[in-house]
Residue, then its C-alpha position, 0 to 999 in steps of 0.5 A: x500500500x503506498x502512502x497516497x490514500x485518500x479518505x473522503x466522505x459524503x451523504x448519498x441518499x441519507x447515507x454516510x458513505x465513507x470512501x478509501x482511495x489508494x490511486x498507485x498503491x497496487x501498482x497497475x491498480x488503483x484501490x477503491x473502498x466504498x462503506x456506509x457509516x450512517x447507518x452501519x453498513x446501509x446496502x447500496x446500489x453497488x453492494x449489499x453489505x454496505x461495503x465495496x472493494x473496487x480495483x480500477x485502472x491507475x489514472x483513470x480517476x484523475x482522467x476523468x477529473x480527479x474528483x473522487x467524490x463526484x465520481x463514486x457519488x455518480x456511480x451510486x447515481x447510476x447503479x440506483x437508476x437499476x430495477x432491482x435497486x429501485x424494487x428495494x427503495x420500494x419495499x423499504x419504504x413500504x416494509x416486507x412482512x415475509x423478508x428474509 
């Protein structure tokens, strides 16, 4: 792991999101981390569990801009626009009596 993290935080949607970035620390990857603090480990449209590992290509963060924020906020934006993400709003918002 290098010593170029990066630690950023946002709300999505009500959800405290905490993001790890480490743009060189793997080498030819980049690492990407994505957890919910607000509520614990809250799903999201990117991982069920409330936390996501995400290896992408060195550089392309900052080719695309640089701002890790805009970028992991227009990936939860993106991946929330799905069916099944939606079908889940629906039924929390709603509740499930037979959840399992």
């Amino acid at each position: 792991m290098s010593n170029d993290i990066q630690t950023y935080r946002l709300t999505w949607q009500g959800i405290v999101v905490e993001i790890t970035y480490d743009p060189t620390g793997w080498g030819i990857v980049a690492h990407l981390q994505v957890e919910s603090l607000a509520p614990p480990r809250a799903a999201l449209p990117i991982t069920e569990t409330g936390y996501r590992s995400h290896f992408i290509p060195c550089g392309m963060i900052e080719e695309l801009g640089g701002d890790v924020i805009a970028q992991v906020k227009a990936w939860l934006d993106e991946e929330a626009r799905s069916l099944e993400w939606r079908k889940r709003v629906e039924a929390d918002r709603q509740g499930e009596l037979f959840r399992f």
